[in-house]
MIKELUM-632186 format. One record per residue (C-alpha): chain; residue in three letters; y, x, z. Coordinates in Angstrom, 1 decimal. Each point is the difference from the previous one (the first is absolute). Layout:
<marlums>
+-------+------+--------+--------+--------+
! chain ! resn !     py !     px !     pz !
+-------+------+--------+--------+--------+
!     A !  ala !      Y !      X !      Z !
...
+-------+------+--------+--------+--------+
</marlums>
This chain:
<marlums>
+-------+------+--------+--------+--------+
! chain ! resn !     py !     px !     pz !
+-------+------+--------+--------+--------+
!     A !  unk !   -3.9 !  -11.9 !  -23.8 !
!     A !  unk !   -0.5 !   -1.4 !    3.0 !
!     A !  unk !    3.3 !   -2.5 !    0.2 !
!     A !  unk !    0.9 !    1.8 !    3.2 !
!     A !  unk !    3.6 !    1.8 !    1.0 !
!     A !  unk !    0.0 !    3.4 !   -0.2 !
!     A !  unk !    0.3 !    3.2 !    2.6 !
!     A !  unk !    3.9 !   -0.2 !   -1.1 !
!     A !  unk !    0.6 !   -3.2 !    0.8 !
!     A !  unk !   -2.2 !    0.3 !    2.8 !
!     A !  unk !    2.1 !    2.5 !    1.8 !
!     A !  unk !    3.2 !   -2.0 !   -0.3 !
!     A !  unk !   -1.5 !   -2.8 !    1.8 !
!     A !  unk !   -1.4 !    2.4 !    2.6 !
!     A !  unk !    3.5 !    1.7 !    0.7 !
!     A !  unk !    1.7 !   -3.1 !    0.3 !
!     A !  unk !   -2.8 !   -0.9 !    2.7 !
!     A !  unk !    0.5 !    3.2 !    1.7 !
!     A !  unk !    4.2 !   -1.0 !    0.2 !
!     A !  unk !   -0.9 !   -3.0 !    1.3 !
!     A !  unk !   -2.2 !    1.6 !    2.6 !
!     A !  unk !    2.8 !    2.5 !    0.7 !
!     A !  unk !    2.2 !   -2.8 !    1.1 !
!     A !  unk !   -2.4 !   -2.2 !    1.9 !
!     A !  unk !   -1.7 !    0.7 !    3.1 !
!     A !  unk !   -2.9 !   -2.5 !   -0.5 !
!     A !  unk !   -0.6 !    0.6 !   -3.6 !
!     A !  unk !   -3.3 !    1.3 !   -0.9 !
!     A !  unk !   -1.4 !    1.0 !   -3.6 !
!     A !  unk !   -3.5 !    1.9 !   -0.9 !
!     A !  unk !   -0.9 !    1.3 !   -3.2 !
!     A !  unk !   -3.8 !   -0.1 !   -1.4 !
!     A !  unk !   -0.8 !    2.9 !   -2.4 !
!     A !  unk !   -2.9 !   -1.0 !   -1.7 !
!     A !  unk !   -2.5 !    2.4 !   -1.9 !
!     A !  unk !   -2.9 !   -0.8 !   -2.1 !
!     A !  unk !   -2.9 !    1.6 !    0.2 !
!     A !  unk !   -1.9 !    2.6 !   -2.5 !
!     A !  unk !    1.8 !   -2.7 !   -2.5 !
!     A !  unk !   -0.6 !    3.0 !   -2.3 !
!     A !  unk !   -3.7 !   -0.9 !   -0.3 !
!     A !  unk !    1.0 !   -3.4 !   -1.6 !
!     A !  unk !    2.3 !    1.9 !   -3.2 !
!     A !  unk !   -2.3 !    2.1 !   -0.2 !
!     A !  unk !   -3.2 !   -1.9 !   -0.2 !
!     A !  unk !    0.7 !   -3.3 !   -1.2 !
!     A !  unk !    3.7 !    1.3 !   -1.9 !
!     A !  unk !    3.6 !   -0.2 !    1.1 !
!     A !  unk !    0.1 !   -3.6 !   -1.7 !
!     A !  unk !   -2.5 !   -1.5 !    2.5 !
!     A !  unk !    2.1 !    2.5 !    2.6 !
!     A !  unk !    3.2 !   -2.0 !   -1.1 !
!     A !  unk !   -1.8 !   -3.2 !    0.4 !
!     A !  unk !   -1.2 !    0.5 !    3.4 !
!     A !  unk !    4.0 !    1.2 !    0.8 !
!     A !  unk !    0.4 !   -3.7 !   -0.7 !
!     A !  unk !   -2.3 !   -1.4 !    1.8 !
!     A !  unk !    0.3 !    1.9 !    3.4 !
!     A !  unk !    3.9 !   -1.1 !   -0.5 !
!     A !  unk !   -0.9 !   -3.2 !    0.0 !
!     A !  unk !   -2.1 !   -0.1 !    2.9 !
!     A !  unk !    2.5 !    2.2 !    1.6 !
!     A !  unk !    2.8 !   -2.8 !   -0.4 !
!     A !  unk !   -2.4 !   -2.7 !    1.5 !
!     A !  unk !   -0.4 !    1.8 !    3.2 !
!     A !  unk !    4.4 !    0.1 !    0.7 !
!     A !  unk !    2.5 !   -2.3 !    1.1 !
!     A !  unk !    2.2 !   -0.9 !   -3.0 !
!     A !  unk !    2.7 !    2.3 !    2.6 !
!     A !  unk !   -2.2 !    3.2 !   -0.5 !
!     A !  unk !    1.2 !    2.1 !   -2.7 !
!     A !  unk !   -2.9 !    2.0 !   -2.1 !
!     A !  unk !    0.6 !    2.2 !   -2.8 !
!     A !  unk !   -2.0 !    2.6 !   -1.8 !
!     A !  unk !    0.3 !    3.5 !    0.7 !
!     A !  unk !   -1.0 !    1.5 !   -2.5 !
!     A !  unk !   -3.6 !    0.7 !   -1.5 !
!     A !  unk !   -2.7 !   -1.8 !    2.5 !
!     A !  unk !    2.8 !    0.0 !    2.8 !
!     A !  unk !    1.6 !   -2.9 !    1.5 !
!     A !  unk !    2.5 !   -0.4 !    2.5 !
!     A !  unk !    0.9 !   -3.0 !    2.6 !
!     A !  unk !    3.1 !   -1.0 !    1.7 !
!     A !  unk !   -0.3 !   -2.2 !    2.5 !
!     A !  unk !    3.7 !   -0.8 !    1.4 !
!     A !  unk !    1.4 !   -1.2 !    3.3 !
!     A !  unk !   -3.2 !    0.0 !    2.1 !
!     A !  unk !   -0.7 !   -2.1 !    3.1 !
!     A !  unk !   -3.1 !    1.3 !    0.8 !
!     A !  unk !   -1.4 !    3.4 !   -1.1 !
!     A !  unk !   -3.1 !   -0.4 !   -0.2 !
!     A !  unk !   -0.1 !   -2.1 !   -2.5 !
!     A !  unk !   -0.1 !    3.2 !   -2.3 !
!     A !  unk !   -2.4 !    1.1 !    1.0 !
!     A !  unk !   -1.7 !   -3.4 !   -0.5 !
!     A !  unk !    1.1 !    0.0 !   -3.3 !
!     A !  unk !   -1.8 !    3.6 !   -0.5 !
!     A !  unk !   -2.9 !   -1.9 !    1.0 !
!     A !  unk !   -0.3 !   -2.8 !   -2.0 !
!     A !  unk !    1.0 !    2.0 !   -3.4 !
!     A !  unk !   -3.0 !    1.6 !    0.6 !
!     A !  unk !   -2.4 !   -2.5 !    0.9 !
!     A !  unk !    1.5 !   -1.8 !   -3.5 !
!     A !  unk !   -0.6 !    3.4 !   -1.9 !
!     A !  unk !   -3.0 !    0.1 !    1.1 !
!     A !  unk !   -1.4 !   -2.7 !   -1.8 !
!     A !  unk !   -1.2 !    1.2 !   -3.5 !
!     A !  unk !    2.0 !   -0.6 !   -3.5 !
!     A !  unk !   -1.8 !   -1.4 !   -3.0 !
!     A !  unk !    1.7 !    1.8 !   -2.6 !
!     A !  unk !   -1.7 !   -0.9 !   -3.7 !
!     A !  unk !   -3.8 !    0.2 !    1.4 !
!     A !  unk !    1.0 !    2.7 !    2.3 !
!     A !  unk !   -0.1 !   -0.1 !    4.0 !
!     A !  unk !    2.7 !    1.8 !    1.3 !
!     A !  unk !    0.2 !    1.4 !    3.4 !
!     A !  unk !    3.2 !    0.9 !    1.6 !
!     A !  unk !    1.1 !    1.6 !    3.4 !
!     A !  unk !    3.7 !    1.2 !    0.7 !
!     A !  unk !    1.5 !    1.7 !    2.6 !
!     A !  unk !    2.8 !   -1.4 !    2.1 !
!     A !  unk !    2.7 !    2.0 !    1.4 !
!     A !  unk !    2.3 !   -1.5 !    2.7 !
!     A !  unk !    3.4 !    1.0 !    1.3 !
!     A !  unk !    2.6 !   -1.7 !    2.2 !
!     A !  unk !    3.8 !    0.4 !   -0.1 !
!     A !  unk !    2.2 !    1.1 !    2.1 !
!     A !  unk !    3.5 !    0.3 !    0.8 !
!     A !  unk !    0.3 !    3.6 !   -0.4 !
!     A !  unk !   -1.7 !    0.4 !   -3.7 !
!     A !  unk !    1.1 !   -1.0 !   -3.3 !
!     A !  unk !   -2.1 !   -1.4 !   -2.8 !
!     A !  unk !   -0.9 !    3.2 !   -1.2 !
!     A !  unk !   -1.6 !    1.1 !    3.7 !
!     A !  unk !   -1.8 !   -3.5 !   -0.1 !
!     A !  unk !   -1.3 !    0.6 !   -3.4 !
!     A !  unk !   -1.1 !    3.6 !    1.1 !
!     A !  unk !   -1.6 !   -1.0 !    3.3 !
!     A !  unk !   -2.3 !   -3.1 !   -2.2 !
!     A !  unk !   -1.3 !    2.8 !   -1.9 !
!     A !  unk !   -1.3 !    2.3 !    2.8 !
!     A !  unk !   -1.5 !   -3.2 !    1.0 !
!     A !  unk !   -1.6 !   -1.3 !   -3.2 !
!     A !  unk !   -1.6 !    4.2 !   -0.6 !
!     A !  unk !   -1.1 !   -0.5 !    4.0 !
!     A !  unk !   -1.7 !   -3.2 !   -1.0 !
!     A !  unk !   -1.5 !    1.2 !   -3.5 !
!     A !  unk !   -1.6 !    3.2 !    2.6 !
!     A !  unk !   -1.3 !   -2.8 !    2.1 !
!     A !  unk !   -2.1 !   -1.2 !   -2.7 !
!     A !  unk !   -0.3 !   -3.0 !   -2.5 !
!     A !  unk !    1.5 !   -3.5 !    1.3 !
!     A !  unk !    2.3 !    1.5 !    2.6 !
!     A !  unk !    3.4 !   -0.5 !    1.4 !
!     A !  unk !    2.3 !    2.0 !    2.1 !
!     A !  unk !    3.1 !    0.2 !    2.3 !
!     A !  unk !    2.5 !    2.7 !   -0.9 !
!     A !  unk !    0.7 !    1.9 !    3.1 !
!     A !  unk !    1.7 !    3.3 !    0.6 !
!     A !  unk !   -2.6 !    2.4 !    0.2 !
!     A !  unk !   -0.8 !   -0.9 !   -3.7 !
!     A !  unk !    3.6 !    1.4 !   -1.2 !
!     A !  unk !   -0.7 !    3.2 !    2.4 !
!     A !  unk !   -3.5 !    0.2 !   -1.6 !
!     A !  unk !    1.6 !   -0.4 !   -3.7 !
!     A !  unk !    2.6 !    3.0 !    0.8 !
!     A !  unk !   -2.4 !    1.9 !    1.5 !
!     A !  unk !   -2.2 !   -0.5 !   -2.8 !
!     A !  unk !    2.5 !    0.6 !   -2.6 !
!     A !  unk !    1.0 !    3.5 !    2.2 !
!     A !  unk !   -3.9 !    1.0 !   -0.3 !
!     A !  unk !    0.5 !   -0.2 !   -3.5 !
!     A !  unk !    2.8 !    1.9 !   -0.2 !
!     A !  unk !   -1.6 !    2.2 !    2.3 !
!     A !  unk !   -2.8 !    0.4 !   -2.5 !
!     A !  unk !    1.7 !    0.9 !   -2.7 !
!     A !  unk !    1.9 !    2.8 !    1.4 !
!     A !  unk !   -3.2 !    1.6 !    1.9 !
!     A !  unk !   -1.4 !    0.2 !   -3.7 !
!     A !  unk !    3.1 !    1.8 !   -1.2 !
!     A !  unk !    0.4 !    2.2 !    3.2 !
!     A !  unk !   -3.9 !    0.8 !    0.6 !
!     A !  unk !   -0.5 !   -2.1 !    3.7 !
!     A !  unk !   -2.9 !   -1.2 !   -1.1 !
!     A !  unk !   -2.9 !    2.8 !    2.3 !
!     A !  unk !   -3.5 !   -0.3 !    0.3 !
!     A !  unk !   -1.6 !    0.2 !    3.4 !
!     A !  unk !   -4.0 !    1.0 !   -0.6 !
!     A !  unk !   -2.3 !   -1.7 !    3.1 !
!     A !  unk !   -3.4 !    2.1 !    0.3 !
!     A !  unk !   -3.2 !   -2.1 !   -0.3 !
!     A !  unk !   -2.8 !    1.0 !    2.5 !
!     A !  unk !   -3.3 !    0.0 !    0.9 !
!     A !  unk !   -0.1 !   -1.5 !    3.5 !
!     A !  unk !   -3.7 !    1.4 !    1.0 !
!     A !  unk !    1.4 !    3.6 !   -1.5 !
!     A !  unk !    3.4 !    0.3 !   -0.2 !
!     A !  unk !    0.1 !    0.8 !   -3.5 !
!     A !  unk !    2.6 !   -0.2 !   -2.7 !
!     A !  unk !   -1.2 !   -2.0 !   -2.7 !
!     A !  unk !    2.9 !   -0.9 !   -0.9 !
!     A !  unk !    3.7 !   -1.0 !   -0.6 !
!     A !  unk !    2.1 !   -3.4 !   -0.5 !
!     A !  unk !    3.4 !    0.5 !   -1.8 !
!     A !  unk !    2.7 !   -2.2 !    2.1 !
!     A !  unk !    3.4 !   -0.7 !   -1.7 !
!     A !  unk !    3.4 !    0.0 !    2.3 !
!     A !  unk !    3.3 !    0.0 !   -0.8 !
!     A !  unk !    2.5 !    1.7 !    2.0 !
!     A !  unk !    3.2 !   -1.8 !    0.3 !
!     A !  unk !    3.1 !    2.5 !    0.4 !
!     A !  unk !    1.0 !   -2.3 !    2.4 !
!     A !  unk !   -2.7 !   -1.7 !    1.7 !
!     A !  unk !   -2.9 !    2.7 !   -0.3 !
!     A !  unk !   -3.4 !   -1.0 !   -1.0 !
!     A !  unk !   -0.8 !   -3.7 !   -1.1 !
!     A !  unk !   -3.1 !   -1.4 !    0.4 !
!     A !  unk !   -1.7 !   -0.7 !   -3.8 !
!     A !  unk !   -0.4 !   -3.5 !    1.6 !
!     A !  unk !    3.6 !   -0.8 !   -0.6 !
!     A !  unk !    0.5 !    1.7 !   -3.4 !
!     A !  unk !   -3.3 !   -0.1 !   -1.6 !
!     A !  unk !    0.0 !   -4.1 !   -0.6 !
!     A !  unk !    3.5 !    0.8 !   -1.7 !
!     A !  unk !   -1.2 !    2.4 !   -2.4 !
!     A !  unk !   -2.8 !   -2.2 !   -1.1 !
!     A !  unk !    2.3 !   -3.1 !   -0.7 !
!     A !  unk !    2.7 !    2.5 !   -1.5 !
!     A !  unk !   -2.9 !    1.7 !   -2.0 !
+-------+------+--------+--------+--------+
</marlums>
């Protein structure tokens, strides 16, 4: 659709960027994970035609804002993903994060229609210990941690974001069992009247109690059964 390589062929050039980081001292490379957003809107308001054509279109302007040396290729769906090899000077990813979405920002004029697009940009730096497929991991974390930031935004993978992802990934797990096992308890917090000290009433609190790690706080598990549903 869009002319661009693919996640396939993507990954080969990423792992043979990862080698040559492996045997280099002062070879850097930095992935962008690119992610648009509520692109769903578009197919389904305007029809997965008009969704195709802007594909095209943000392609385009994706390609005029690389060196012909940057390698972009299409993830997948409304995903794209940026190799940029043997870097002198890191910052100029996140440079790059920057003008993508200034150029984005400016509206498409698809048949009559004004289009307005945001993306989120993840970010992530290799290094000599990971391979292509920790890089590729880590510019994820990154891109979700940017789409959480809000519309327009970028950010810089860094390691609390993988010990976040596990640890969110764990709660999950964690969730699922407690429904299986019963860990789910409810804690009941009288209401008062402060002139009288009298009951009026009760609030219902949720807790799960971890076999391990006693009660958790519904502040850490209740965003994940929302988003889980």
């Amino acid at each position: 659709l869009t002319g661009l390589p693919n996640r396939h062929l993507f990954i080969e050039q990423l792992e043979q960027a990862v080698v040559n980081v492996q045997r280099e001292n002062n070879y850097q490379v930095a992935v962008l994970f690119i992610d648009l957003d509520r692109f769903k809107v578009v197919n389904a308001s305007l029809g997965h035609h008009m969704g195709d054509w802007l594909l095209m279109e943000i392609a385009l302007r994706l390609r005029n804002c690389l060196k012909p040396e940057d390698f972009l290729a299409r993830s997948g769906g409304d995903e794209f993903l940026i190799l940029l090899d043997h870097l002198h000077d890191l910052s100029s990813a996140t440079r790059l994060a920057e003008s993508i979405n200034k150029e984005l920002a400016c509206p498409f004029l698809l048949d009559g229609y004004e289009v307005a697009v945001s993306a989120s940009n993840g970010i992530a730096y290799s290094s000599h210990q990971d391979g292509h497929v920790d890089l590729l991991r880590d510019v994820d974390a990154a891109m979700y941690k940017a789409k959480a930031m809000g519309k327009s935004c970028y950010a810089v993978f860094n390691r609390q974001m993988h010990t976040k992802a596990v640890s969110r990934l764990q709660i999950e797990t964690d969730l699922h069992q407690a429904l299986e096992q019963k860990n789910f308890v409810l804690y009941y917090q009288p209401q008062t009247k402060l002139y009288s000290e009298e009951l009026i009433g009760v609030e219902a609190l949720i807790r799960l109690r971890h076999p391990q790690q006693g009660l958790i706080s519904p502040v850490d598990f209740i965003p994940v059964l929302e988003d889980t549903g």
